[in-house]
DRENDO-1510 file (C-alpha; in Angstrom, 1 decimal, always signed):
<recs>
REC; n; res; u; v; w
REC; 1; UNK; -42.3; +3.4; -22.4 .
REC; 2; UNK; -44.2; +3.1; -19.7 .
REC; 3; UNK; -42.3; +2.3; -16.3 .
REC; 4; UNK; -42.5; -1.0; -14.1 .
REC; 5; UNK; -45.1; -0.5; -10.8 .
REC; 6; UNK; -42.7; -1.9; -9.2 .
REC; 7; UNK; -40.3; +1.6; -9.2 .
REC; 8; UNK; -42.9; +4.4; -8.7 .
REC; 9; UNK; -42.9; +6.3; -6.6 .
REC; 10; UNK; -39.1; +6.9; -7.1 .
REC; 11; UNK; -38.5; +8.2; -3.5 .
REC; 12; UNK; -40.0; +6.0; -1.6 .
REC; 13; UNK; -38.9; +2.5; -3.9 .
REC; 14; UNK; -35.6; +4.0; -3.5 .
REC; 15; UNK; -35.7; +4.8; +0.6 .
REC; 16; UNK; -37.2; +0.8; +1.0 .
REC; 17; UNK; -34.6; +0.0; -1.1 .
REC; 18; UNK; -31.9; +1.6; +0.4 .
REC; 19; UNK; -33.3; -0.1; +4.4 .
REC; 20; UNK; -33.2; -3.1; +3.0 .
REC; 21; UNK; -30.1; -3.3; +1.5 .
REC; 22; UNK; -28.9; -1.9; +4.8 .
REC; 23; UNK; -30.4; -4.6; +6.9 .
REC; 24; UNK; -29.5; -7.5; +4.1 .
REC; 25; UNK; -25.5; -6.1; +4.3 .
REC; 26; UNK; -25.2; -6.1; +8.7 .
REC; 27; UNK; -24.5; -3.8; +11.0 .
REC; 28; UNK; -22.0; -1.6; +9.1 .
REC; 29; UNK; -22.1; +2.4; +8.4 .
REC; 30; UNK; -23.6; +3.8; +5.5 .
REC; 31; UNK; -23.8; +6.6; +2.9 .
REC; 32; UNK; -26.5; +7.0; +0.7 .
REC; 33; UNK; -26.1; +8.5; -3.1 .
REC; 34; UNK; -28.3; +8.5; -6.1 .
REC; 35; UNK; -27.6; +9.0; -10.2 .
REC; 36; UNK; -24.1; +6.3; -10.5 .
REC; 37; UNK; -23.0; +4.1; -13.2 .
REC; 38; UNK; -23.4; +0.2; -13.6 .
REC; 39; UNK; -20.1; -2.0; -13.4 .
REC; 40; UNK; -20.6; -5.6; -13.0 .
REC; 41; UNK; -22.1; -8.5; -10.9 .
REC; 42; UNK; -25.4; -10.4; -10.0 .
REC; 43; UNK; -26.5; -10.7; -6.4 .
REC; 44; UNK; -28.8; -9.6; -3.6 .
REC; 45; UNK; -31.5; -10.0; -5.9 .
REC; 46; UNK; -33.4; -11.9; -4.2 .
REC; 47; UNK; -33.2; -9.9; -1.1 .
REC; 48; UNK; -35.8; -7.3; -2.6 .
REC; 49; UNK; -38.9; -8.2; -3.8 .
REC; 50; UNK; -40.5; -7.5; -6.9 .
REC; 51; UNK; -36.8; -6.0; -8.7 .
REC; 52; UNK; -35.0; -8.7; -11.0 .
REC; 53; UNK; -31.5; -10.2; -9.4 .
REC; 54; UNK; -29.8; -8.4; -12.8 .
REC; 55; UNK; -30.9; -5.2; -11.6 .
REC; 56; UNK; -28.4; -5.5; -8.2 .
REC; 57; UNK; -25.1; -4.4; -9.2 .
REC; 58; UNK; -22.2; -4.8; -6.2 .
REC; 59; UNK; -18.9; -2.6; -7.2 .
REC; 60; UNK; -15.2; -3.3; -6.8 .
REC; 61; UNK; -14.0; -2.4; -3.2 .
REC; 62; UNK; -12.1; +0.7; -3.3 .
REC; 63; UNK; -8.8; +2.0; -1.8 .
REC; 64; UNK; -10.5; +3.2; +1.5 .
REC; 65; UNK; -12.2; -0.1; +1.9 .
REC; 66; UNK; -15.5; +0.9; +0.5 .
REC; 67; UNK; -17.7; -1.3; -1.6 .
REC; 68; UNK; -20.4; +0.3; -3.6 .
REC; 69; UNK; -23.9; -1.5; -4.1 .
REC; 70; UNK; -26.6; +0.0; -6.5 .
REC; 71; UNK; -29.8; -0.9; -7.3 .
REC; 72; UNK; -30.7; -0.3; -10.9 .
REC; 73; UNK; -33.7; -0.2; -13.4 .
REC; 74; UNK; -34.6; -2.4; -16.1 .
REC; 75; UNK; -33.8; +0.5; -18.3 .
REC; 76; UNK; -30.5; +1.0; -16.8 .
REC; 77; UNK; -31.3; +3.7; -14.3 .
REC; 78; UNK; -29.9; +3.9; -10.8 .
REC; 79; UNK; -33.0; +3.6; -8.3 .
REC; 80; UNK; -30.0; +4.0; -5.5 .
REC; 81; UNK; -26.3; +3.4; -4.2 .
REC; 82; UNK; -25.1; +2.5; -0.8 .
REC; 83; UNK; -21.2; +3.1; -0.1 .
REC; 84; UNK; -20.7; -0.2; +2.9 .
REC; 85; UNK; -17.8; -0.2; +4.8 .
REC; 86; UNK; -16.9; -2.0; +8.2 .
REC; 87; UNK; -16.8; +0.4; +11.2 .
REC; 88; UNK; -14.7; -1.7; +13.6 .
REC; 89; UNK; -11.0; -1.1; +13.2 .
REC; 90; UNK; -10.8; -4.9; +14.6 .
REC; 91; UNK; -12.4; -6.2; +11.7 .
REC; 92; UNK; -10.0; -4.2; +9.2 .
REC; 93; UNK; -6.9; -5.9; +9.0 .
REC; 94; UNK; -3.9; -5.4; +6.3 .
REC; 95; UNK; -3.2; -9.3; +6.2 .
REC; 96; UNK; -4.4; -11.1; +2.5 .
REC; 97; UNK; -4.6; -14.9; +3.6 .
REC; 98; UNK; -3.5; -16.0; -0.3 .
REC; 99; UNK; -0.1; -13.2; -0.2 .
REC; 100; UNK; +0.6; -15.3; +2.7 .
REC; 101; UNK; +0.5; -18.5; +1.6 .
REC; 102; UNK; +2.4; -17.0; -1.5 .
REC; 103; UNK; +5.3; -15.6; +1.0 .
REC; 104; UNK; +5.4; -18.6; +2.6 .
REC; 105; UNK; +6.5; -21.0; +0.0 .
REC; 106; UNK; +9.3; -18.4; -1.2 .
REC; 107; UNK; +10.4; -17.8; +2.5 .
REC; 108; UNK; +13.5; -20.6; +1.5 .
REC; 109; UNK; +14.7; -17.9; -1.3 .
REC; 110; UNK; +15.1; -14.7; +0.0 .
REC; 111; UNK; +18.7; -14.6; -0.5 .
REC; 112; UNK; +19.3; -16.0; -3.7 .
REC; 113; UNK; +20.9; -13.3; -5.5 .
REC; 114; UNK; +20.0; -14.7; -8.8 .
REC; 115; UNK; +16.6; -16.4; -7.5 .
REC; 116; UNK; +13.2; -15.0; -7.1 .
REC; 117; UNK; +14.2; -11.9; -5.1 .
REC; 118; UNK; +17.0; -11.2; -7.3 .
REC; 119; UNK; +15.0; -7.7; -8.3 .
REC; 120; UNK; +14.9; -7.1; -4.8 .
REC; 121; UNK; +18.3; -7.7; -3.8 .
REC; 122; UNK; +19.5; -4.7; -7.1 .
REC; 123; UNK; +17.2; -2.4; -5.7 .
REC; 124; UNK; +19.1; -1.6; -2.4 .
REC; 125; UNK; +21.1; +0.4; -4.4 .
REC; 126; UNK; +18.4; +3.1; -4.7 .
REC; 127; UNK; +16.6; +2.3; -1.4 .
REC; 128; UNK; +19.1; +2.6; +0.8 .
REC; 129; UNK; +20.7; +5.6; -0.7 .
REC; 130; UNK; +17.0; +7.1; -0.6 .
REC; 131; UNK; +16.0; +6.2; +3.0 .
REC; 132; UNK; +19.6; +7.5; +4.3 .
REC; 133; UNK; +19.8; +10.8; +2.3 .
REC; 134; UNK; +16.4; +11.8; +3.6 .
REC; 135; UNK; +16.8; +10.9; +7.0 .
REC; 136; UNK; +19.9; +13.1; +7.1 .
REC; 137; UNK; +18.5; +16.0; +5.8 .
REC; 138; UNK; +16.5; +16.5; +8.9 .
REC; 139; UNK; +18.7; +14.8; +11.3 .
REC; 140; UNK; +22.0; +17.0; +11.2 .
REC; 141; UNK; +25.5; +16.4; +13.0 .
REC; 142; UNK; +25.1; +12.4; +12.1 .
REC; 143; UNK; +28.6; +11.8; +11.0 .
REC; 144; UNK; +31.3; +8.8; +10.8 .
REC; 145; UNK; +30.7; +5.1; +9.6 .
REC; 146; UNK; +27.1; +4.8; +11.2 .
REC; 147; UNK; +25.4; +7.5; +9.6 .
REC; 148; UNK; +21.9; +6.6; +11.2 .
REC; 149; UNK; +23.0; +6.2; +15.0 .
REC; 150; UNK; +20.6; +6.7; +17.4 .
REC; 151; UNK; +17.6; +6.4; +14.8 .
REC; 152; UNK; +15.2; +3.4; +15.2 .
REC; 153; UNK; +13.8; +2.2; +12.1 .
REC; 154; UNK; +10.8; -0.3; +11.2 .
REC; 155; UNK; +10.9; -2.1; +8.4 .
REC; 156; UNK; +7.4; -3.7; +7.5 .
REC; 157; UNK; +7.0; -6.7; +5.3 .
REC; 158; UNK; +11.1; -6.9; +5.6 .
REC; 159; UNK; +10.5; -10.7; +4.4 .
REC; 160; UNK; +14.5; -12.0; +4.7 .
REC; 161; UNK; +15.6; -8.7; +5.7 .
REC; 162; UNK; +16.9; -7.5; +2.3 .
REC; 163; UNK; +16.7; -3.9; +3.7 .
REC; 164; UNK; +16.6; -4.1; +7.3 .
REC; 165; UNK; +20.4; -5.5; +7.0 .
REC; 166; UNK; +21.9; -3.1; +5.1 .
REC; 167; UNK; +20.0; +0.1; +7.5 .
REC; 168; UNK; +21.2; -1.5; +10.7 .
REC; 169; UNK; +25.1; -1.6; +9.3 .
REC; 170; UNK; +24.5; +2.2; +8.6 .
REC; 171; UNK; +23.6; +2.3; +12.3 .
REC; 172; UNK; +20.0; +2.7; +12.7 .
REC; 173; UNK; +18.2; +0.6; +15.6 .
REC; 174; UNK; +16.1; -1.6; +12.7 .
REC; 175; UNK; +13.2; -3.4; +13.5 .
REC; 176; UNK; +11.9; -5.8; +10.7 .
REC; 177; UNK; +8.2; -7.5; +10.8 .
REC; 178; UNK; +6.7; -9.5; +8.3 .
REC; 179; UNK; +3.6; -11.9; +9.4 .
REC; 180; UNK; +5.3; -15.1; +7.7 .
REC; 181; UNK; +7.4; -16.6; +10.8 .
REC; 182; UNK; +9.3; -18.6; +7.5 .
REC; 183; UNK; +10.2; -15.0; +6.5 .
REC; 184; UNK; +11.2; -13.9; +10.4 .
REC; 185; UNK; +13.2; -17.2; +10.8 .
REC; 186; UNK; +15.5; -16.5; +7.3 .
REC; 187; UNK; +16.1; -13.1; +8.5 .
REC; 188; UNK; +17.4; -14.1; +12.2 .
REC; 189; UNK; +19.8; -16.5; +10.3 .
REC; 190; UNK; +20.8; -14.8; +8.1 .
REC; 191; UNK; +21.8; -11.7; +10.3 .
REC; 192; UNK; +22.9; -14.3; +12.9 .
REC; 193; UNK; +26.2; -14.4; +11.0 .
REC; 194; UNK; +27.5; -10.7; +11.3 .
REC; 195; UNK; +27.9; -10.3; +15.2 .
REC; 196; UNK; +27.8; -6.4; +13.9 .
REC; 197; UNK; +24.1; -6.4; +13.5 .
REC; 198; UNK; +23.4; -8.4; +16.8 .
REC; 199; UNK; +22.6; -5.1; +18.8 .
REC; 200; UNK; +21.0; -2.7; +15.9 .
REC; 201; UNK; +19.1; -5.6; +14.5 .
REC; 202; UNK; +15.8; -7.3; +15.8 .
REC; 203; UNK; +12.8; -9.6; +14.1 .
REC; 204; UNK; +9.4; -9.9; +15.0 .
REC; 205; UNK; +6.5; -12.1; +13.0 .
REC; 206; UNK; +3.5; -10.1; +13.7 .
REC; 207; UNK; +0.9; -7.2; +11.5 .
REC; 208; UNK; +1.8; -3.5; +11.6 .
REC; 209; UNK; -1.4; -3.4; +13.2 .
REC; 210; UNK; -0.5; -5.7; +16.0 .
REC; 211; UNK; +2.8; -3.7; +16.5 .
REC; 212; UNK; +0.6; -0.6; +16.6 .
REC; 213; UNK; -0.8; -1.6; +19.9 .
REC; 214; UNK; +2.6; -1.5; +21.5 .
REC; 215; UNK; +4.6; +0.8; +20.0 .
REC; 216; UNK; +2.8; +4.4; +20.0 .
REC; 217; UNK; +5.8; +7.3; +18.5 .
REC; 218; UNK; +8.7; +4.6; +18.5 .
REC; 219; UNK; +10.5; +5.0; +15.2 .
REC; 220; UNK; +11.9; +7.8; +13.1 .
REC; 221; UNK; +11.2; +6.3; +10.0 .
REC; 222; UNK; +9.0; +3.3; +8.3 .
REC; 223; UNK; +10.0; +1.5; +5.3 .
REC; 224; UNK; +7.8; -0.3; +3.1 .
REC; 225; UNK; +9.6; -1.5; +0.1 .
REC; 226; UNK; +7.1; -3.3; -2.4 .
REC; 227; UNK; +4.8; -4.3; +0.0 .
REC; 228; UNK; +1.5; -1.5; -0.4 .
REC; 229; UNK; +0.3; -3.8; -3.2 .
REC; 230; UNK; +0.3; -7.2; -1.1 .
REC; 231; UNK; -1.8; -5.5; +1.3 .
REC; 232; UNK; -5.4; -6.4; +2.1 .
REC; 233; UNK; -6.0; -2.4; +3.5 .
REC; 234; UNK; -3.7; -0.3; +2.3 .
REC; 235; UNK; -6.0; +2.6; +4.0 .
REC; 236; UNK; -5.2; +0.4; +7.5 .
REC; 237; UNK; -1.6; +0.3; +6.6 .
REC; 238; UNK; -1.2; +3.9; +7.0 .
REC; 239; UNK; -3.4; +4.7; +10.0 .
REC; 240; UNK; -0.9; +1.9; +11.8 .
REC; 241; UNK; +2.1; +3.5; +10.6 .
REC; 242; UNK; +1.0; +7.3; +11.9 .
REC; 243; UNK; +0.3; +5.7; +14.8 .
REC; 244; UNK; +3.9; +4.0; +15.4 .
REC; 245; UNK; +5.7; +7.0; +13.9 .
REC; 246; UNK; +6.9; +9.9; +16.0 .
REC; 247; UNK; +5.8; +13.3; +15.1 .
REC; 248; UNK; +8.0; +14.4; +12.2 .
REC; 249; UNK; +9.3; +10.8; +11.5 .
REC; 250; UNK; +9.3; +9.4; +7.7 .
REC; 251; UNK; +7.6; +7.0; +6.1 .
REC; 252; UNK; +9.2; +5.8; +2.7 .
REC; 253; UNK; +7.6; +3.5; +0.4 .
REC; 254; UNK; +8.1; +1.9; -3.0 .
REC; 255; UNK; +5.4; -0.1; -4.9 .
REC; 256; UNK; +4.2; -0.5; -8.3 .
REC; 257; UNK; +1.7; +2.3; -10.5 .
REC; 258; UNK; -1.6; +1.1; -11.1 .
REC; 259; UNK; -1.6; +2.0; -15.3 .
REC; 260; UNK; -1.6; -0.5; -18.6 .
REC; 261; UNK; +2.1; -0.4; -19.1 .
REC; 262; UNK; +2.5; -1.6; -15.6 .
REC; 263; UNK; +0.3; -5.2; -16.3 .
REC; 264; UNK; +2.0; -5.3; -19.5 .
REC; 265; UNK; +5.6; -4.8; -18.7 .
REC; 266; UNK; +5.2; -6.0; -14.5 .
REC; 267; UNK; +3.1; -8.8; -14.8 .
REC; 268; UNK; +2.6; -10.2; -18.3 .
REC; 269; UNK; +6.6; -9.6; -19.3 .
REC; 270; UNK; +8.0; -10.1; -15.6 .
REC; 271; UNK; +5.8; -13.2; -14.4 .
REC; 272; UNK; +5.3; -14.8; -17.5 .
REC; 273; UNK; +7.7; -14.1; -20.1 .
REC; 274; UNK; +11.3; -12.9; -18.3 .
REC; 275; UNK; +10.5; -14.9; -15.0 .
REC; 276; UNK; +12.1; -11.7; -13.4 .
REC; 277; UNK; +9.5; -13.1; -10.8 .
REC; 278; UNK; +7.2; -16.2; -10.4 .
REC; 279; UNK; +4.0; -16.1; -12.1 .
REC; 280; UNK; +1.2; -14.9; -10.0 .
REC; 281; UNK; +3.5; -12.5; -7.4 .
REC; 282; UNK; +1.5; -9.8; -8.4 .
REC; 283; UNK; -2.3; -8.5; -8.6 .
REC; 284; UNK; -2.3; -5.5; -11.2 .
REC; 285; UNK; -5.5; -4.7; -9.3 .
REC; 286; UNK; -3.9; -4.0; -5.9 .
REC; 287; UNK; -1.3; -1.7; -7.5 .
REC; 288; UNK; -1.9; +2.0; -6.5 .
REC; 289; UNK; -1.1; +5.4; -8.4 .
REC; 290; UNK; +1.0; +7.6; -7.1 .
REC; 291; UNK; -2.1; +9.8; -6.9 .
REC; 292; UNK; -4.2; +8.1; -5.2 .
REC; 293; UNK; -1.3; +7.0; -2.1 .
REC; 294; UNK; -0.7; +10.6; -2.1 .
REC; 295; UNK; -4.5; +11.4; -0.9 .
REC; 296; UNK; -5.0; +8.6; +1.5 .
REC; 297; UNK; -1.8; +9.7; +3.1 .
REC; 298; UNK; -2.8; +13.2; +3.5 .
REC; 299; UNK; -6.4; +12.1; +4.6 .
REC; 300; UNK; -4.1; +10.3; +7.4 .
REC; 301; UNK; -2.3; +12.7; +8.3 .
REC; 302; UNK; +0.9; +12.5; +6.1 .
REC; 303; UNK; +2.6; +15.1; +4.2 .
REC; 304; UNK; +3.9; +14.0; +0.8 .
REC; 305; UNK; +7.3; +15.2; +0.6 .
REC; 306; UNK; +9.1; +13.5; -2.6 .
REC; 307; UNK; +7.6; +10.8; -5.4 .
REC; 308; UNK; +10.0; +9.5; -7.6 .
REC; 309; UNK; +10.2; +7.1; -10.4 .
REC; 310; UNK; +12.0; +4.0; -10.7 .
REC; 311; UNK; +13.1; +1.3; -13.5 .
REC; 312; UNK; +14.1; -1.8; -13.6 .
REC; 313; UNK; +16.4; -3.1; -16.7 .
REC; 314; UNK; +16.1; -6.4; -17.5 .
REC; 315; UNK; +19.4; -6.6; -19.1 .
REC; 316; UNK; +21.3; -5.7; -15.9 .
REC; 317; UNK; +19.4; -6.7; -13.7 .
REC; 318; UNK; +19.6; -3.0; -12.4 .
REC; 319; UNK; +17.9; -0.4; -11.2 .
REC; 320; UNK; +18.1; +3.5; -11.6 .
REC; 321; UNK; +15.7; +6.5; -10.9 .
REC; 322; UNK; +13.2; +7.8; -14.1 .
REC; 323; UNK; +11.4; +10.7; -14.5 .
REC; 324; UNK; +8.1; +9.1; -15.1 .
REC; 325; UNK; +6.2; +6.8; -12.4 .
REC; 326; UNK; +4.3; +5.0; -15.0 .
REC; 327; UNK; +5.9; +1.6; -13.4 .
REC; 328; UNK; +7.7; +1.6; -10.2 .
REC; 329; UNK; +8.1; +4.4; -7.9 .
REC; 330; UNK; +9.3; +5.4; -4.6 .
REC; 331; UNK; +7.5; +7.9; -1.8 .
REC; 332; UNK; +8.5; +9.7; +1.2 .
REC; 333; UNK; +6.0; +11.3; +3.5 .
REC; 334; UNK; +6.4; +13.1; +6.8 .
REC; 335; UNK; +3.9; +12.4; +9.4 .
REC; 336; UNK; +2.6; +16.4; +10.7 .
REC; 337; UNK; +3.6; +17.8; +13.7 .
REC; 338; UNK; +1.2; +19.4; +15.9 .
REC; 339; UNK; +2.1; +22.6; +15.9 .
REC; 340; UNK; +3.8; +23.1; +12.7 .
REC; 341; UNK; +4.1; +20.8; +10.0 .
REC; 342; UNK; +8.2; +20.0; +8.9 .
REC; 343; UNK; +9.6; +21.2; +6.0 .
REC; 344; UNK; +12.1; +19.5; +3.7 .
REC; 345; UNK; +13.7; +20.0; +0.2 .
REC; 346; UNK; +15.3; +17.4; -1.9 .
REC; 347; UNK; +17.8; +17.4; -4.2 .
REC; 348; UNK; +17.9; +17.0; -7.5 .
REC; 349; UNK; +20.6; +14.4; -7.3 .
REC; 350; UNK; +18.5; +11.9; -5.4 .
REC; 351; UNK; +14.7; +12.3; -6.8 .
REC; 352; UNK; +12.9; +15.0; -8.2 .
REC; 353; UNK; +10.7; +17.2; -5.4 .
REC; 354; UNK; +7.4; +16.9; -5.8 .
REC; 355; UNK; +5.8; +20.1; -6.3 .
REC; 356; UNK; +3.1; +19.7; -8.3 .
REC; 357; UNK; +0.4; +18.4; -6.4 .
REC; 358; UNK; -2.0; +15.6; -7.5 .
REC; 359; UNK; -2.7; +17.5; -11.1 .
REC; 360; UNK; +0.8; +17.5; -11.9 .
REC; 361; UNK; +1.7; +14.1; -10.7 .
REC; 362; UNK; -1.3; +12.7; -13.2 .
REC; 363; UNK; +0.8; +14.5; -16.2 .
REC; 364; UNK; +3.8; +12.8; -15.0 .
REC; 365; UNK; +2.4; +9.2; -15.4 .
REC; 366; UNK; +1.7; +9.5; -18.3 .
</recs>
């Protein structure tokens, strides 16, 4: 078959190609790559002369941010690929406009024990055991009722303050911040009650990234309990939290795997079947492996320490730790020192140490 004018020379369709593109997308870095795949979409053809609008394929944004667009053949050959991303951190943001509108109109329910937080409200009893044990295994001589004293905690995303309630009465200085004021205003009422938690316990309604500006090596720790896959950047979420983190503080976070059984058993038997919770609380695309957390927190200066898994029974309404992470799981990571990285076991009571690396944690999914 002879070829189309319109792609020969190769090298130089694919260089003109590859300006234009650059110039139609904005001023935004770039990396150039030949030889990928097709995935879906229709657009920008119109932007280059002389190639049909089915030829200009646009990817799915990845992890890092990253959106792939590739010019493509007739025949389905790649004439070139362009990896855009936004170079301005004040662009990036970890806000998604439509989770907050979602938050919003649940803000009224946060502590319904039996409402749409229910979940939520059982899972405190690995959480909480899970933040405290591994905050004391590198914090020795803590002792008596407040087990955290003297540690300050930030809880992002707290929402009602589900967790940051139950930290602060173990004795940690807790911040909570969630972007929903709704959310914020529950949580100061709710705490408002227990004249215990008026001194360990404080609300603000602002982004990790806004909190980042201020607070440079404040906390000890970072919780983020199911909150990764409502975020717009996840890969913003963690340059924020190494930023606010002191050097061998914590960050512990549980979230959802990114794999079949999780749309089938979170979303199409939670949401729609169960009701466990409302229809449309979660985007099976935003879900992340445990894999994939685990290398944009090392690219970020994090050192995974522990991944566990977690499962939810619908019949109790309770929670207890699994060996596989094929559904929910929780992750701690230390942020590096500068001179020597920390060093932590875990027992096997608590969660399984993760030794395996990012080979043996793909086995384990599955």
């Amino acid at each position: 078959m002879r070829p189309s004018s319109c792609f020969r020379p190769v090298r130089p369709v694919a260089g003109h190609a590859a300006a234009m593109l650059r110039k139609a997308l904005g001023s935004s870095a770039f990396r150039l790559s030949l030889g990928l795949g097709l995935q879906r979409g229709r657009v920008l053809g119109a932007i280059f002369p002389g190639i049909p609008a089915s030829a200009c394929r646009v990817h799915s944004p990845q992890p890092n941010g990253t959106r792939r667009h590739e010019l493509v053949r007739t025949d389905g050959s790649t004439v070139c690929s362009l990896h855009h991303y936004s170079t301005g951190s004040s662009s990036r943001t970890t806000l998604d406009p439509s989770e907050f509108k979602k938050f919003q109109a649940l803000a009224s329910r946060w502590w319904d024990e039996r409402g749409a937080f229910a979940a939520l409200h059982s899972m405190n009893s690995l959480r909480v055991p899970f933040v405290r044990d591994n905050l004391l295994k590198i914090h020795q001589g803590l002792q008596g009722g407040r087990l955290l004293s003297g540690m300050r905690i930030l809880d992002v995303g707290c929402g009602g303050g589900l967790l940051s309630e139950p930290l602060a009465r173990l004795g940690a200085d807790v911040m909570g911040v969630d972007p929903v004021e709704d959310n914020v205003r529950i949580a100061e009422l709710h705490s408002s009650s227990d004249p215990a938690l008026r001194e360990r316990l404080q609300y603000r309604a602002c982004t990790i990234e806004e909190l980042s500006s201020e607070e440079r090596e404040a906390f000890d720790a970072i919780v983020a309990s199911e909150l990764v896959e409502h975020l717009l950047d996840v890969d913003v979420f963690i340059q924020c939290c190494h930023q606010v983190l002191k050097p061998g503080g914590l960050l512990f976070i549980t979230t959802i795997n990114k794999t079949k059984l999780s749309y089938v058993l979170g979303i199409v038997v939670a949401e729609h079947l169960l009701h466990i919770v409302p229809p449309g609380t979660h985007t099976w695309e935003k879900f992340i492996s445990p894999v994939d957390l685990e290398r944009m927190l090392e690219s970020n200066g994090f050192c995974v320490e522990s991944i566990q898994g977690m499962l939810f029974n619908p019949l109790s309404g309770s929670w207890s730790w699994a060996e596989s992470t094929a559904l929910n799981y929780a992750l701690c990571a230390v942020k590096g020192r500068e001179e020597q990285p920390p060093s932590h076991t875990h027992g096997p009571e608590q969660q399984r140490t993760h030794d395996g690396g990012a080979a043996d944690q793909e086995r384990r999914e599955s």
